[in-house]
MARTOR-662586 format. One line per 8 residues: number of its first residue (from 1); their letters; for each residue x, y, z of C-alpha. Coordinates in steps of 0.25 Angstrom, whole numbers. Each point is the difference from the previous one (the first is absolute). Layout:
// residues N
NUM = A = X:Y:Z ~ ...
// end
This chain:
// residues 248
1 = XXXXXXXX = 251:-660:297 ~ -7:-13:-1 ~ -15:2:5 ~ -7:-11:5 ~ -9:8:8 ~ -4:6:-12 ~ -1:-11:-10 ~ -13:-8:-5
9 = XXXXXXXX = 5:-13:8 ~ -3:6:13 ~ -11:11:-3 ~ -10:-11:-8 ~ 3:-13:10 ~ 3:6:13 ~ -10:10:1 ~ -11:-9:3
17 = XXXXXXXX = 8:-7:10 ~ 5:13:9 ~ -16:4:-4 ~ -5:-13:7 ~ 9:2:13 ~ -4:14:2 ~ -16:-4:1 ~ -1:-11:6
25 = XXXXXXXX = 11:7:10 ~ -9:12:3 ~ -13:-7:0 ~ 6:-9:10 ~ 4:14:10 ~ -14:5:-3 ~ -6:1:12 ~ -13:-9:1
33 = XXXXXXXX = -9:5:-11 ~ -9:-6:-11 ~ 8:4:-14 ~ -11:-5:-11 ~ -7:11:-5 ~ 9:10:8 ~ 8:13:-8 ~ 15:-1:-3
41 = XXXXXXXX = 9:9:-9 ~ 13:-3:-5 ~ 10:13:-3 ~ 9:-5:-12 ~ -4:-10:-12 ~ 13:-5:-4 ~ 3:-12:-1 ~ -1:-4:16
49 = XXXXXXXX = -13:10:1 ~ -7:-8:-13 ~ 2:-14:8 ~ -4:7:14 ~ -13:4:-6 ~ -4:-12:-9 ~ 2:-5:14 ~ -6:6:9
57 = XXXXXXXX = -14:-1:-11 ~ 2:-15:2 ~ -3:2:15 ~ -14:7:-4 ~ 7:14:5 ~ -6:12:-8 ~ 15:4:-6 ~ 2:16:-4
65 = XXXXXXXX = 15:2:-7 ~ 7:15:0 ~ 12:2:-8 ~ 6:13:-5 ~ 3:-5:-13 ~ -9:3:-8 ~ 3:-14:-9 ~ 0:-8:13
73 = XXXXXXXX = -15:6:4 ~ -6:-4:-15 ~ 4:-15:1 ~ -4:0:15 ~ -15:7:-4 ~ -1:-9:-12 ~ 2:-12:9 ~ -12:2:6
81 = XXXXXXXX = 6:9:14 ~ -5:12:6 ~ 9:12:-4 ~ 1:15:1 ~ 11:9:-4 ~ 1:7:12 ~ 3:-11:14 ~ -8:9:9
89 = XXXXXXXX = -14:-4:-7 ~ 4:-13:3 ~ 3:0:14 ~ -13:10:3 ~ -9:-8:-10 ~ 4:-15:0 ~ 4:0:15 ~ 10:-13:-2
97 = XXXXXXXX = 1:-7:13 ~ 12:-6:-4 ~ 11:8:-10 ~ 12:-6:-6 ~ 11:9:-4 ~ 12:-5:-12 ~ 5:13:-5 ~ 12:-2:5
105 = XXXXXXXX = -1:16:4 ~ -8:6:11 ~ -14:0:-6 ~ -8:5:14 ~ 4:11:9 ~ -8:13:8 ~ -12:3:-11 ~ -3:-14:-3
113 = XXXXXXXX = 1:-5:15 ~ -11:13:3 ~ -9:-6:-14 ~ -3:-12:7 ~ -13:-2:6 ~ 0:-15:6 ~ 11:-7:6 ~ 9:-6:-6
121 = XXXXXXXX = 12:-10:-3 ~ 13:2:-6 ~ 9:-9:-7 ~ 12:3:-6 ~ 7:-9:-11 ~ 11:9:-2 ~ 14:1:4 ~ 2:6:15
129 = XXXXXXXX = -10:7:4 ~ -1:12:-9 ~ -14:-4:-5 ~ -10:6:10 ~ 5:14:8 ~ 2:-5:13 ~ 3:12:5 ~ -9:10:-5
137 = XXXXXXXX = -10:-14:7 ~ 5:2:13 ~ 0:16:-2 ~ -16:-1:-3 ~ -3:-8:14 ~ 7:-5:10 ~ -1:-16:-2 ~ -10:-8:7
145 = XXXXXXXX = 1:-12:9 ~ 7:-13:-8 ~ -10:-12:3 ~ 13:-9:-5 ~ 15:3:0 ~ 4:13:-9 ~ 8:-9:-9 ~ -13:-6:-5
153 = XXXXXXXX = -8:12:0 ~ -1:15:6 ~ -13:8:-1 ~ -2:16:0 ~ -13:7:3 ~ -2:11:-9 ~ -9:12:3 ~ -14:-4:-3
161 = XXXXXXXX = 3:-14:4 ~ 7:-6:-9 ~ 8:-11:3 ~ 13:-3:-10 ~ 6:-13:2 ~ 13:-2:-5 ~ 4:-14:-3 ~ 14:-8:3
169 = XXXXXXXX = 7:16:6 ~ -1:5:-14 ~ 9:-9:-7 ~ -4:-8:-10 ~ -10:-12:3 ~ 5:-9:-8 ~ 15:0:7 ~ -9:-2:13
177 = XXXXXXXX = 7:-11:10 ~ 4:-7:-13 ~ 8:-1:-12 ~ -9:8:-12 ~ 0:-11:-8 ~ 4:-16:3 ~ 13:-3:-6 ~ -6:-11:-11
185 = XXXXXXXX = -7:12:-6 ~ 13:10:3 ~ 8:-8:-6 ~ -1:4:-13 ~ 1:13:2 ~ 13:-3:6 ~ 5:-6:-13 ~ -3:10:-6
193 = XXXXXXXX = 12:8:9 ~ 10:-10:-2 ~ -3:0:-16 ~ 2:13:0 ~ 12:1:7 ~ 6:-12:-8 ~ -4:10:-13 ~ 8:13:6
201 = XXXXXXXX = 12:-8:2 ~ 2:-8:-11 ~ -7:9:-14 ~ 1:14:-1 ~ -13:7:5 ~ -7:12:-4 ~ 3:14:8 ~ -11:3:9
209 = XXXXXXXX = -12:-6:1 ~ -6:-7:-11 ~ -11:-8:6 ~ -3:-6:-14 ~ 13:-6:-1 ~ -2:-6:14 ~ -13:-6:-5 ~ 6:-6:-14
217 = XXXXXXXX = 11:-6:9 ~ -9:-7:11 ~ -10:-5:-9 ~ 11:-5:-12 ~ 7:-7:12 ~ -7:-13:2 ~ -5:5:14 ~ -16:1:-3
225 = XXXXXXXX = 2:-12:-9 ~ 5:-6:11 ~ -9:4:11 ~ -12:-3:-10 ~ 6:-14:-2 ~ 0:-1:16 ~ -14:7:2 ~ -7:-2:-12
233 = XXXXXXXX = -9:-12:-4 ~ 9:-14:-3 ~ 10:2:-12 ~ 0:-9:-11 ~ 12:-1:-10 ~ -8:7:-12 ~ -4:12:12 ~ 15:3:6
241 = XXXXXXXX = 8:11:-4 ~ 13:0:0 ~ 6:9:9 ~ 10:12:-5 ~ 13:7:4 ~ -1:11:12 ~ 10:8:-6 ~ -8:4:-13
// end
C-alpha cells in the first residue's frame, strides 16, 4: 500500500491549505457576530488543528486546544494555547463561541453537549459527519427555528437556553459548496497518487504499509524539487537541482 494520505508531502504542505478553507468557511456561516476578542476551542492539534489554531489567533480570537494525546496537548500548551486534560473544563470554563473539530473521530456527544454553558458553534473539518453527535444533539432538544436554510446552518435549544448551531449540516466546512482546496494547490497532492501508482506498478513494493517508504519515494522523486522550482523564489543555475528517478 502506497500512502499518500499519510505521507509528509500532504500532512506538512496541505494542512495549512485545508486549515485556511475550514476558517474562513465557518467564519463566513457565522451568524452576525463580533469574533476579535471572542472564545474558540479547537478538538485535535494534528497537523490541520495546529494551522486551524495559529489561525484562528491571527483573527484576535482567544484559542483553547483539547486533544487526548497527551504528546499533541504539551506542544499545543507550550504554543502558548489554553488546555486542559479533560474537554469538559474547557467547554464550562472557556465557553468557546465557536469550536472547531479535526479529530477525524466523534470528539463531542451527550456529556459534552450538557458542559456547555453559552451557545455555541460547531465546525467540523473531518470526514462525513462523524465529528459532533448529531443525534445525541437532536435527542437533547428539539432544533430551533433556522434563520437561513438547514444546509448552511441548524440550531438546537438546549435546556437552560442554550443554543447549539451546527455549521454546514454537520459535514465538514471546508468541503461547504465548494471544492476543499483549489486545484492549483490540489495538484500536488494528486501527483503524489499518480507517482505512487507508477512505483507499485513498475518496482517491487513493501508488504503492507510502510509510510516511510512512501515518503523516501515522493521526496527522492523530482516532485518537491519540482513543485519548489515552480513555487519557490526564481531559480538560478547554481540554485537548481536536478531532479531524480520516481522509481527509487
Amino acid at each position: 500500500m502506497f500512502s499518500v494520505a499519510q505521507s509528509r508531502l500532504k500532512g506538512r504542505i496541505e494542512s495549512y491549505w485545508i486549515a485556511e478553507k475550514a476558517v474562513s468557511t465557518a467564519l463566513e456561516l457565522l451568524p452576525a457576530v463580533k469574533i476579535e476578542g471572542q472564545p474558540a476551542l479547537v478538538i485535535g492539534y494534528g497537523q490541520v488543528g495546529a494551522q486551524i489554531a495559529v489561525l484562528l489567533t491571527q483573527r484576535r480570537m482567544r484559542v483553547a486546544v483539547h486533544d487526548a494525546d497527551i504528546l499533541h496537548l504539551i506542544d499545543a500548551h507550550e504554543s502558548g494555547y489554553i488546555t486542559a486534560r479533560e474537554l469538559g473544563a474547557l467547554l464550562t470554563g472557556h465557553a468557546p463561541l465557536i469550536i472547531f473539530g479535526a479529530t477525524g473521530r466523534t470528539s463531542m456527544s451527550t456529556h459534552e453537549f450538557q458542559a456547555l454553558k453559552r451557545s455555541v458553534c460547531l465546525a467540523s473539518v473531518s470526514s462525513r459527519d462523524i465529528e459532533f453527535d448529531l443525534p445525541a444533539l437532536a435527542a437533547l432538544a428539539a432544533p430551533a427555528e433556522a434563520a437561513t436554510p438547514d444546509h448552511f446552518r441548524r440550531t438546537h435549544r438546549l435546556p437552560g437556553g442554550v443554543d447549539v448551531t451546527v455549521l454546514a449540516g454537520g459535514r465538514p466546512v471546508n468541503f461547504h459548496e465548494t471544492d476543499s482546496i483549489s486545484n492549483l494547490h490540489s495538484d500536488l497532492v494528486y501527483a503524489g497518487m499518480l507517482t505512487g501508482a507508477c512505483t507499485i506498478a513498475t518496482w517491487p513494493a513493501p508488504r503492507g504499509l510502510d509510510p516511510a517508504w512512501a515518503d523516501t519515494v515522493l521526496e527522492d522523486c523530482g516532485l518537491l524539487q519540482d513543485y519548489y522550482e515552480r513555487y519557490g523564489p526564481p531559480a538560478t543555475p547554481e540554485t537548481r537541482v536536478p531532479t531524480g528517478s520516481c522509481h527509487r
